[in-house]
N, C-alpha and C positions, 0 to 999 in steps of 0.2 A: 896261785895264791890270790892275785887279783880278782880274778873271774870268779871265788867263793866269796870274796868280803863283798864284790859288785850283786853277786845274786842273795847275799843277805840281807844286803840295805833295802836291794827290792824287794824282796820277798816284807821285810819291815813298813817300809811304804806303803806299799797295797793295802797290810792288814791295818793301817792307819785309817788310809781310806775310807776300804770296806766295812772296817769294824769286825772283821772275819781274822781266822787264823787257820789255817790249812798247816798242818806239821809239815818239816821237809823231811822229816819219816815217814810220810803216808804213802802207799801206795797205790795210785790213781788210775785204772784204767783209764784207755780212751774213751770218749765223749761222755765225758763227767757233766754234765749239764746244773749250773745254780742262776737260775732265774730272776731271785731276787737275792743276791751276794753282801746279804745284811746278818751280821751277828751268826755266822755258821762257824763252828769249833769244831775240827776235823784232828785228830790226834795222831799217833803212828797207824792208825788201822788200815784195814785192805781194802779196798773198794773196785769195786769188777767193772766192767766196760758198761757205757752206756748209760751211769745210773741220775736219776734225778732228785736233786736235793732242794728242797724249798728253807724261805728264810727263817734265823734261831734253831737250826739244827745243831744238837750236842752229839760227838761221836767220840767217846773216849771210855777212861776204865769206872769200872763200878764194883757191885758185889763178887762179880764170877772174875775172880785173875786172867791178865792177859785185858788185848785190844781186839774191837769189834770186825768180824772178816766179813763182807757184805757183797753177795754175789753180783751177775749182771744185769742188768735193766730192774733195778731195783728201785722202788718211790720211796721217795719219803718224805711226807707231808712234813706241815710248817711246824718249828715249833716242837718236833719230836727229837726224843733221848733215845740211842742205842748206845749202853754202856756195858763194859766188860769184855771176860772174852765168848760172846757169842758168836754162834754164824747165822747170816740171813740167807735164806737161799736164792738159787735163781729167782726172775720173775714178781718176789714179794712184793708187797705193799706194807707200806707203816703208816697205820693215820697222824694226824697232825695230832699234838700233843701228847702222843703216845708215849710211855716208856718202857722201851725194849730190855730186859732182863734174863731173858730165856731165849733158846733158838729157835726162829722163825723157819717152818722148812717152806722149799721152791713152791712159787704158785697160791701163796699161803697172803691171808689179808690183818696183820697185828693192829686192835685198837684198845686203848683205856690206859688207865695208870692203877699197877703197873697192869701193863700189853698184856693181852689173850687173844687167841686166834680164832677169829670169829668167821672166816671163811677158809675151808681149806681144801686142795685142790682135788677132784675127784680120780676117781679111774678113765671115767668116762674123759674130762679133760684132759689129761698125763695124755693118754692114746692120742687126741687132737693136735700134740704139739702145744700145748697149754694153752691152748683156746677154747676158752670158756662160750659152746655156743648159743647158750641162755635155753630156756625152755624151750622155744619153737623151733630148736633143733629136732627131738624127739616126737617122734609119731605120737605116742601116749600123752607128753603133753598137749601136745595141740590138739589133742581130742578131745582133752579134759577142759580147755579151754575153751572152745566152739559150743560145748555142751551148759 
């Protein structure tokens, strides 16, 4: 009973501090990385290993029922909203002030309000292990480019 009012008051502290709220519903992969731990709202949702959060990130409910499940090594620029119950996939990116409404799939780049996928992961990339290796991968481009 101690050891719960003790990690309450901390968990209250901190978010005094930081100005942040992390729910103690959330489920946090490892290396959750927040850079700048200013005004981020993280709610019950899921968040996968690895991922990187920049400062004023909102993560809670919205239009679609349910909370946000957000796979691993996922960005997410300053300032942006992922609400509801969407999934972001592996890999994604969220731009800064983006507002995520829909699901983002793996590999996938959300920008604007609300969010559109304005880059999304090839065949060619999937095959690489999702590395994108730019034009000068391909013989045809760098033909076309030389030319």
């Amino acid at each position: 009973m101690f050891v719960r009012r003790l990690s309450i008051w901390d968990y209250r502290f901190w978010g005094i501090i930081c100005g942040s709220s992390l729910s103690l519903e959330a489920s946090l992969g490892g290396g959750l990385f927040l850079p700048h731990a200013h005004a981020i709202v993280i709610g019950p949702a899921t968040l996968g290993p690895n991922c990187l959060v920049f400062q004023q990130v909102t993560i809670g409910t919205g239009p679609i029922p349910g909370w946000p499940r957000i796979g691993g090594h996922v960005d997410i620029g300053a300032g942006a909203k992922v609400l509801g119950g969407v999934v972001v996939g592996d890999h994604a990116k969220i731009g800064a002030n983006a507002v995520v409404v829909q699901d983002v799939p793996p590999g996938a780049t959300a920008v604007g309000v609300p969010a559109r996928i304005v880059l999304a992961p090839t065949n060619e990339a999937a095959s690489n292990n999702g590395q994108c290796l730019g034009p000068s991968s391909t013989p045809t481009a760098s033909r076309s480019l030389r030319e």
